[in-house]
N, C-alpha and C positions, 0 to 999 in steps of 0.2 A: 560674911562678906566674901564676892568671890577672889579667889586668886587670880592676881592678873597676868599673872605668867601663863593659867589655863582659860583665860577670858578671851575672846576677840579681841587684838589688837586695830582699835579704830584709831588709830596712829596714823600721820604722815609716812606713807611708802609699805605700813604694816611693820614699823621700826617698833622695838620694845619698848614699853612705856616705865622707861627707866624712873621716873619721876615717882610711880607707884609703887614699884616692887623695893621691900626690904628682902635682909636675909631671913628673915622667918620665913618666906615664903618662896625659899628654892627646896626643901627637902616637903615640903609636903607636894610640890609643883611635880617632883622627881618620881616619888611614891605613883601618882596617879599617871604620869606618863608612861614610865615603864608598866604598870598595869594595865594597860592601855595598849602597847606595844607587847606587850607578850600574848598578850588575847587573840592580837590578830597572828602573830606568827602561828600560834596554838591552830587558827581557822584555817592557814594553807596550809602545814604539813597533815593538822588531820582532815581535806578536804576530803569527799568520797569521787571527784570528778574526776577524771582525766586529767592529768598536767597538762598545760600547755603554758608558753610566754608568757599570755596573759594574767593569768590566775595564778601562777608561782614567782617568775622572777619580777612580771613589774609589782605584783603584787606586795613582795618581798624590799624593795624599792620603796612603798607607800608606810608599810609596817609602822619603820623607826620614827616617822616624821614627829608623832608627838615629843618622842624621847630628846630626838635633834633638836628640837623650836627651845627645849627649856635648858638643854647642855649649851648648847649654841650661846646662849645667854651667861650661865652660870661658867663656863671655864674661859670667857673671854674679861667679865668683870674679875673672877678667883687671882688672873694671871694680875692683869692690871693695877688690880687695886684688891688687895687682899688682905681680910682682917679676919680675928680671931675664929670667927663664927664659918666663915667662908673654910678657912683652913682647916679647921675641924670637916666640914662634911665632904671635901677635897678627901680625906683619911675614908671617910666612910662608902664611901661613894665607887673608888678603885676597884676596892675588890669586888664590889657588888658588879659594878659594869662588866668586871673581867669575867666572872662567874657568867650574868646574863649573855657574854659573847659566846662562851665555851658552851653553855646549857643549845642557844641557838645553831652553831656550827657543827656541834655532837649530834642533832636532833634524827636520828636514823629515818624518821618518816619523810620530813623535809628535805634531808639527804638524795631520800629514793627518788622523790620527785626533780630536784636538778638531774640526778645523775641521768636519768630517764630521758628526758629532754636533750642533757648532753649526747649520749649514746645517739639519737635519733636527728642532731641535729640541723642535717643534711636535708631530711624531708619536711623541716618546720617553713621555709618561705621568710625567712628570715633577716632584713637589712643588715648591712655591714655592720652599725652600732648595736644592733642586739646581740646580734655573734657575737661580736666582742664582747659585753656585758653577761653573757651567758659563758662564755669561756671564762672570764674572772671572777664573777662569781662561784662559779664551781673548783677553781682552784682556791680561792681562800678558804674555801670551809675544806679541800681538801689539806690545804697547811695550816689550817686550827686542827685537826684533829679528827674530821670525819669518817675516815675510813678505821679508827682503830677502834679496838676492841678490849672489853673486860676491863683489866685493873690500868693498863697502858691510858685507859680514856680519862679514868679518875684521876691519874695522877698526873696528867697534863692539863686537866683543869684546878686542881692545886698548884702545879704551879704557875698558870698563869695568873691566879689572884694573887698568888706571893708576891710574883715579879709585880702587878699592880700598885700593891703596897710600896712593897720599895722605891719603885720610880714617884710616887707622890711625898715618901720620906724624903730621898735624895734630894726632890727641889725644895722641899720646905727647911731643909735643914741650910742648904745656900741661903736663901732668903733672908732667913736667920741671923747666919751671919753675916752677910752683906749688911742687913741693916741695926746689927748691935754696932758693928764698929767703926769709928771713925778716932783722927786723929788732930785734937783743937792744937790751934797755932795761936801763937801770937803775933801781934802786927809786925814783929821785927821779923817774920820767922818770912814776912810778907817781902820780904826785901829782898830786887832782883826780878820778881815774878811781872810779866805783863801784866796790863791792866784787865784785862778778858779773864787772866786765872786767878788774879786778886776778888775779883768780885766775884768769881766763878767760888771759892771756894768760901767767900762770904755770905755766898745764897744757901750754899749747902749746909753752911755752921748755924744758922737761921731754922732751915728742916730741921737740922737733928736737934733743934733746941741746946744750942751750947751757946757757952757764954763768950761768941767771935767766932771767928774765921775756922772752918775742917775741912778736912781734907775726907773723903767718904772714900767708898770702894765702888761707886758710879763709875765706871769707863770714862765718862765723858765729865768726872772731876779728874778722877786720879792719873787717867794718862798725860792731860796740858800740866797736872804736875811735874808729874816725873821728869817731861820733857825740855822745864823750864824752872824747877829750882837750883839754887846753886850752890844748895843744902842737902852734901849727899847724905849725914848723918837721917834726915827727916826722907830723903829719897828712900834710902834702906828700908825704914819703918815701916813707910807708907806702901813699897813692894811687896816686903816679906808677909803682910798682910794678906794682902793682895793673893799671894799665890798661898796662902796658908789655909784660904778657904775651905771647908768641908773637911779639915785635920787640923784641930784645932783640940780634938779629944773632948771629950762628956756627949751630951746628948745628941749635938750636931755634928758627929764628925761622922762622914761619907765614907773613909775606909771598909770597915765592916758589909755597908748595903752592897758597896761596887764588887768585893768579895763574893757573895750571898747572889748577888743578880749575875754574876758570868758561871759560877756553877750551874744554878737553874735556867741560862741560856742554853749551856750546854746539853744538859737531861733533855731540856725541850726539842735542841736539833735529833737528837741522837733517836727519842720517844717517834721522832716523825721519819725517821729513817735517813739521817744527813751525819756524816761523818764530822761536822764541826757548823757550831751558829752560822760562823761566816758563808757555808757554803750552801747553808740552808736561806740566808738573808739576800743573798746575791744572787740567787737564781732568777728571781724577778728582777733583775735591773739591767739596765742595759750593758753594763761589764762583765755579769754573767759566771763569774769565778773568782776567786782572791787572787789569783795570778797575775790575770790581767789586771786589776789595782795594785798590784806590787811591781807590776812594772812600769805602768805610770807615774807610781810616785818616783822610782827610784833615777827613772831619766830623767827629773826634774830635780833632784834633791841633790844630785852630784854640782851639778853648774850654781844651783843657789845658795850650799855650803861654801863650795869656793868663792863667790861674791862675801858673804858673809864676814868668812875668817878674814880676806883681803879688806874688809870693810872694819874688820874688830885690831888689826894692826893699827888701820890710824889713827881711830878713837881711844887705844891704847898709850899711844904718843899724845895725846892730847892731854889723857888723865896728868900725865907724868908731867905734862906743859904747866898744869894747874898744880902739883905740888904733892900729888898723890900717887904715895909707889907703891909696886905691886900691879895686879893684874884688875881687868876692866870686869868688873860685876855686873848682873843682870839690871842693878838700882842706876846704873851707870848707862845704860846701851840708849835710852831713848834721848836723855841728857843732852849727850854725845852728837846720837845723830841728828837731832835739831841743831846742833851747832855747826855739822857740817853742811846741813840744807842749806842756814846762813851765809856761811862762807860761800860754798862751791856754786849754789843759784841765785845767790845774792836775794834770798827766798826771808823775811822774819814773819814768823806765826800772827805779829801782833799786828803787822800789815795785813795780811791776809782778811784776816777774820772778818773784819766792819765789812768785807766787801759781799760775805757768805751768812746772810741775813736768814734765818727760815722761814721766813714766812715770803721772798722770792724765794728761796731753794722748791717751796710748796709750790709757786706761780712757774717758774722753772718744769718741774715735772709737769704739770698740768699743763701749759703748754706745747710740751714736746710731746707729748700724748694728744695734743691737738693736733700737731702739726701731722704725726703719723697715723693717726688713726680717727681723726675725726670728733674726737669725742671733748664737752664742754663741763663745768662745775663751778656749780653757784650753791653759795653758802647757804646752809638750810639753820631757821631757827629752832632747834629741837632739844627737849631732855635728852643727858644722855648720862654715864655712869658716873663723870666725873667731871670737875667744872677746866681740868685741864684740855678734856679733848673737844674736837670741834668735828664737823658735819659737810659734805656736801653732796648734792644731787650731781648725777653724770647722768649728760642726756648724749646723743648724736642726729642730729638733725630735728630737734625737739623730742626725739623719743628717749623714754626714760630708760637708761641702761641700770645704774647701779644706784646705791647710796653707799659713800665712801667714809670713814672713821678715820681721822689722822689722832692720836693721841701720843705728844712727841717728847715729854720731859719725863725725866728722872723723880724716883720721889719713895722711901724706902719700904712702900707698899706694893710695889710691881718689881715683879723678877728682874736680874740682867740681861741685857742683850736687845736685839730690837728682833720682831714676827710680822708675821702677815696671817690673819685668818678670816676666814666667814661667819660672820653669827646664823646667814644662810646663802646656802649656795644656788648657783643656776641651776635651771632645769626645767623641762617643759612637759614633763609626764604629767603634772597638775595643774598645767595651763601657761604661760611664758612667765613664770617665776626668776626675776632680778634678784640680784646677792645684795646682800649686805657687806661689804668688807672693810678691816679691820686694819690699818696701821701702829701697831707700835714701837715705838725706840725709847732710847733712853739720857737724850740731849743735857745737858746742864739747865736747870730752867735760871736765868736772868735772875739779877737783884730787881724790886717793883718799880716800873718805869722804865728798864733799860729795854733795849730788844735783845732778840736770843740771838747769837752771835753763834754760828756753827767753825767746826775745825773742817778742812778738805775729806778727811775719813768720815766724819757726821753727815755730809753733803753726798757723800756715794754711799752711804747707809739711807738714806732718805731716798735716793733713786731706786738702790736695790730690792729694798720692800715695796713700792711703788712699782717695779717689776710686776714684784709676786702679784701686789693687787691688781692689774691689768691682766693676767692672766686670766684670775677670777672672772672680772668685770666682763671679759671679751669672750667668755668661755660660750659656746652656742651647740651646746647637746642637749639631748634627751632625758639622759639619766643622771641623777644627783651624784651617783658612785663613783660615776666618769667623769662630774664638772671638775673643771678649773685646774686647780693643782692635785689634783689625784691622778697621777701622773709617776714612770718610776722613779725614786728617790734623785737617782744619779742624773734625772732627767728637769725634775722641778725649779734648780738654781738656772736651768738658761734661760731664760725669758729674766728673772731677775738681773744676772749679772749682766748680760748684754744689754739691760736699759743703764746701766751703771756707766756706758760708753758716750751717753748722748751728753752727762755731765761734763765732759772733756770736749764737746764740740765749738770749738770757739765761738761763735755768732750767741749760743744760747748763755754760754755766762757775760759774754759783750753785753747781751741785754739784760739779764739778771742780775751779774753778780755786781749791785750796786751800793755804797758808800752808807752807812749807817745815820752817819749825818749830815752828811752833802747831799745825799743821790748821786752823786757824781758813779758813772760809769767805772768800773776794775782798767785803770791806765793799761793798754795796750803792753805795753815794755812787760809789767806786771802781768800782765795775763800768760804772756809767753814763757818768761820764767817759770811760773807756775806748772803750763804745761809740759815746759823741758825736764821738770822733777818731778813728771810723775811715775817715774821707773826707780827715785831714789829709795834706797834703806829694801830695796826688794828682797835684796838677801836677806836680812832678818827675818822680814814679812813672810819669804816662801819656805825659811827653815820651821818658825817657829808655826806653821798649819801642819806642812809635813811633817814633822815629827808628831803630831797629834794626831792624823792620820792613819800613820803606820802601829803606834800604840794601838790606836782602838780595831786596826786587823787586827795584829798581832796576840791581841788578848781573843778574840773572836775564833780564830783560825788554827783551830787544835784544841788541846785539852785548855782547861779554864785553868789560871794561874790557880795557885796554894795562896802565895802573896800576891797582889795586885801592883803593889807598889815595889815588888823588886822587879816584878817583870818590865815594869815601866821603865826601870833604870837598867834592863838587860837589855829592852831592844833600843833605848839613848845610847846605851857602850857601843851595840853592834852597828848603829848607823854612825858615829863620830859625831853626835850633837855637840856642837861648839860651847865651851863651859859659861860664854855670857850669853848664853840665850835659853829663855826658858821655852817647853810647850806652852803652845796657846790655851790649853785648856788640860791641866794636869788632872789625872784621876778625881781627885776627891772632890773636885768642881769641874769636871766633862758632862757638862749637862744636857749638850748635846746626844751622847751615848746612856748615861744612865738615868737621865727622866724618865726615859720613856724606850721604845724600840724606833723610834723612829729614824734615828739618824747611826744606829749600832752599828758595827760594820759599815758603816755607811758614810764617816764623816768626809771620806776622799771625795764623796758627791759633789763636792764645789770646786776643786780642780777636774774633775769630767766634765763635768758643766764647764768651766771653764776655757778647757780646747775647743769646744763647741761656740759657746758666746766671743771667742778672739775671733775664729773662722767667720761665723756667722755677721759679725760686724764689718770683717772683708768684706764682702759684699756688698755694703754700702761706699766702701773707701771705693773699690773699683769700679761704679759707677759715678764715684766725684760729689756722692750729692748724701749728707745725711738721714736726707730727710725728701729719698726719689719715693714715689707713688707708689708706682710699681711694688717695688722691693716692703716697702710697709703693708700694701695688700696682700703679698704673697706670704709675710711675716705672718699676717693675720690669722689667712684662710688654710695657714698649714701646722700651723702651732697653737699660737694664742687659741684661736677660737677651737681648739680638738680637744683638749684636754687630756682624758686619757683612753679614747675611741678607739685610739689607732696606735700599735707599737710607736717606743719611742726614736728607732732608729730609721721608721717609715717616714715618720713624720718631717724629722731633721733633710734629711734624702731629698724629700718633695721639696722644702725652699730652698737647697744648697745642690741638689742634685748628686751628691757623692756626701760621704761621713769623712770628716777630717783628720789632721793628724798633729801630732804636739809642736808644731815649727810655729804657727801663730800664737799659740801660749806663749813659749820661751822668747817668741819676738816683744810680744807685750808685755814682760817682765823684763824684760832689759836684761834676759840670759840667755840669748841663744850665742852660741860661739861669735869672734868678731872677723 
């Protein structure tokens, strides 16, 4: 029988025929594509021709395609919905790919012929996208490893299979424990909680097969706990849990890998001639040195400490109002600040919610993506990998642009956090090739019957991925390497976070954000409040990134810690991290830094991004209009649709005309001086 992962996809759009494929048949899929893939690269480095464009780099371009079509597949269902079988060849799979990357990039034939091309590439005739794609391709094979020699080449492709292994440990060991544990209640324990977390945590005690009501380690169970029991004992529990992730000791505990992966970052920078990872990871981004992100964060971290501490005094008078002496704990701070939202915006979670429905928050995005860019989505009937996510066609004036993957609930087979990716991306080297893209989050899924009921953070997590996918969707290059979000790191969160601004537009939640059981419209008065807090609890919010931030320099940025975990608590001493606030994402669960390289050194990416997308949204304030023509064309035709063509501070430049500075951040957090 053939595999249909290496069959023709006579599918709607050329979508995977999810319906078909089991997991038997992704490691024999894998076997034949990489053999498949390695054949051809074997054909251009040993050709006997001349180099040219065509014959090395787009050739080089064409190579991977079989390997993409079945990965593409395979780590998008793995992350999702991941079972025994899956996670097993996730293990196998790492180091093999890091190997096949390092065997391709070391290839000294293949080498000769970029380089050849590069040397010359003045007299090739060359458009601005292939330079570009000629210039990046020759620098990644020279920061894998190209240019070295003898025992230096061996031992940077050990360890890049190491570090492979590891980052596929790291996440599987979160997973792990994300979904061993949870914490069953009982109805009394129910008492006090709104109706949205009562049921919220009875959908959950349902998944994990317990006998009633849990509490899980979902984001989007455990934080409307936090924020709304009146059970610090159960708060406590349900925290320490929480942040206990990944160092919990036996099999899954992350200390050890995070140790074992910042040495071999380090050997790696050092092997390639960089005096520390961070300065070897940052070369490519638009910050350009650890300096300049140490100073970003630090102009930012002084004003949102002091909101903070001034914010952790009256939540401290509150504990004490309630009967509880002593000082305000980490199980305490969300507690707290929901109470003060109460009071001080006359703001309650359990009004809100009926009004932030997802499936408008879905009609919400996709209209505001209508209104700026043209583009329309109609529900497709299609297999797909899971019976929670759903499907649609994005056309723009009846042409087909994308097909779009929302898969939006929680469920203890898919990682934490919410992504965006491709199962395939643009690109017109083999004809006007539409992406596929990929939403996932991780929403509370509903008791059966009720609707999914989002919190204001769930509702800018749904626009912000929805960012990322428009990126994808709008992307209009040539080369697969350059579409969409292949873009530098520090640069990929703008287009996400600045569609995150069109959720705060008044008109769009006028029309959307409506009544779960009425219909009835989000009440005006209500609206406004809403919007007048949305700078509340920011101190928390901007301590507990930056601190996460500065760790993952700090471990980057010089010799590799002995201990991981004291150095974590040396640079907490040296910044004055406030005692009731934890990092967002503590070593043994930074899985943004040790899955993978992708966001290492890197996780200040979304405050860069940041000053850009506040700046960037000026522009729309200062011409009055959200949603002017103009300014979305210009969005379009200088960002979205470039991908990574063109540097990313050319690009910025072209719709803003100048590159910005931190006063529209600190204004949008409600810290810039008064």
């Amino acid at each position: 029988m053939t595999n249909p992962l290496l069959a023709q996809w006579d599918t709607p759009f050329e979508l995977p025929p999810f319906g078909a494929i089991d997991d038997s048949h992704f490691e024999p899929a894998f076997e034949s594509a990489l053999s498949e893939t390695k054949a051809a690269i074997a054909a251009i480095a040993g050709s006997p021709t001349t180099p040219t464009f065509a014959n090395t780099i787009e050739a080089l371009e064409r190579a991977d395609a079989p390997l993409d079509r079945v990965l593409g597949v395979f780590y998008n269902v793995a992350g999702a919905d991941s079972t025994p079988a899956r996670e097993d060849l996730q293990r196998k799979l790492s180091p093999r790919l890091a190997a096949f990357s390092a065997e391709v990039s070391m290839n000294a034939e293949l080498f000769d012929r970029i380089d050849t091309l590069w040397q010359s590439r003045d007299a090739l005739d060359l458009t601005d996208e292939q330079k570009r794609v000629l210039k990046l391709t020759r620098r990644r094979f020279v920061r894998s490893g190209a240019q070295l020699q003898g025992g230096d080449r061996d031992r940077l492709k050990d360890v890049q299979q190491r570090l492979a292994t590891l980052g596929t440990q790291f996440t599987q060991n979160l997973l792990a424990d994300e979904r061993s544990w949870f914490m069953a209640l009982k109805d009394a324990d129910l008492k006090g909680l709104p109706d949205f977390v009562a049921n919220a945590v009875r959908a959950a005690g349902a998944e994990k097969g317990a006998d009633g009501p849990a509490v899980t380690l979902a984001r989007s169970v455990i934080t409307p706990f936090l924020q709304h029991s009146p059970r610090r004992d159960l708060r406590q529990k349900a925290h320490q849990a929480y942040t206990a992730r990944g160092a919990n000791g036996g099999d899954t505990d992350n200390r050890g890998i995070a140790k074992e992966t910042l040495a071999l970052r380090e050997e790696r920078a050092r092997l390639l001639g960089y005096d520390s990872f961070a300065e070897f990871k940052l070369e490519t981004e638009m910050a350009g040195h650890p300096d300049r992100v140490r100073d970003l964060l630090m102009r930012v971290w002084e004003p949102a400490r002091a909101a903070a501490e001034k914010d952790a005094e009256t939540m401290t008078q509150m504990l004490h109002a309630d009967g509880h002496n002593g000082d305000l704990e980490p199980w305490d701070w969300h507690y707290y600040a929901e109470r003060r939202r109460e009071a001080e915006h006359d703001l309650d979670e359990a009004e809100i919610k009926p009004y932030l429905q997802l499936d408008r928050m879905i009609d919400a995005a996709f209209d505001t993506a209508n209104r700026l860019f043209g583009l329309s989505f109609a529900p497709l009937d299609v297999s797909l990998y899971h019976p929670d996510a759903r499907a649609w066609e994005v056309t723009r004036n009846g042409d087909h642009v994308a097909v779009f993957i929302g898969d939006y609930f929680a469920r203890g087979s898919k990682r934490s956090g919410a992504w965006c990716s491709a199962m395939r991306s643009q690109q017109k080297l083999e004809g006007d090739i539409r992406p596929i893209v990929v939403n996932v989050c991780n929403f509370a899924k509903p008791e059966q019957g009720r609707p999914a009921l989002l919190s204001w953070d769930d509702a800018r997590t749904l626009f912000h991925e929805f960012g990322h996918a428009l990126h994808q969707m709008l992307s209009d290059v040539t080369y697969s390497s350059i579409s969409g979000t292949s873009v530098a790191r520090d640069f990929v969160e703008l287009p996400s976070q600045l569609f995150e601004h069109w959720l705060e537009v008044p008109e769009v939640l006028g029309k959307f954000a409506t009544h779960a059981k009425t219909g009835d419209p989000m009440p005006q008065a209500l609206l406004q409040r809403l919007l007048a807090a949305s700078t509340h609890d920011m101190g928390f919010q901007t301590v507990e990134f930056i601190s996460s931030a500065l760790v993952d320099l700090d471990f980057h940025d010089g010799a590799a810690p002995a201990d991981p975990m004291a150095a974590q608590a040396a640079t907490l001493n040296r910044i004055g991290m406030p005692a009731a606030i934890r990092m967002r994402h503590a070593t043994p669960h930074f899985a943004h830094v040790f899955a993978g390289d992708g966001y290492s050194s890197g996780y200040y990416s979304y405050m860069w991004s940041e000053v850009m997308d506040a700046d960037a949204f000026e522009a729309f304030k200062e011409v009055g209009d959200a949603f002017d023509p103009a300014l979305a064309r210009k969005l379009e035709e200088h960002i979205l649709s470039k991908g990574g063509s063109v540097e990313a501070e050319d690009l910025y430049t072209a719709f803003r005309g100048r590159l910005p500075g931190v006063e529209a951040l600190l204004k949008g957090r409600g810290l810039a001086p008064a």
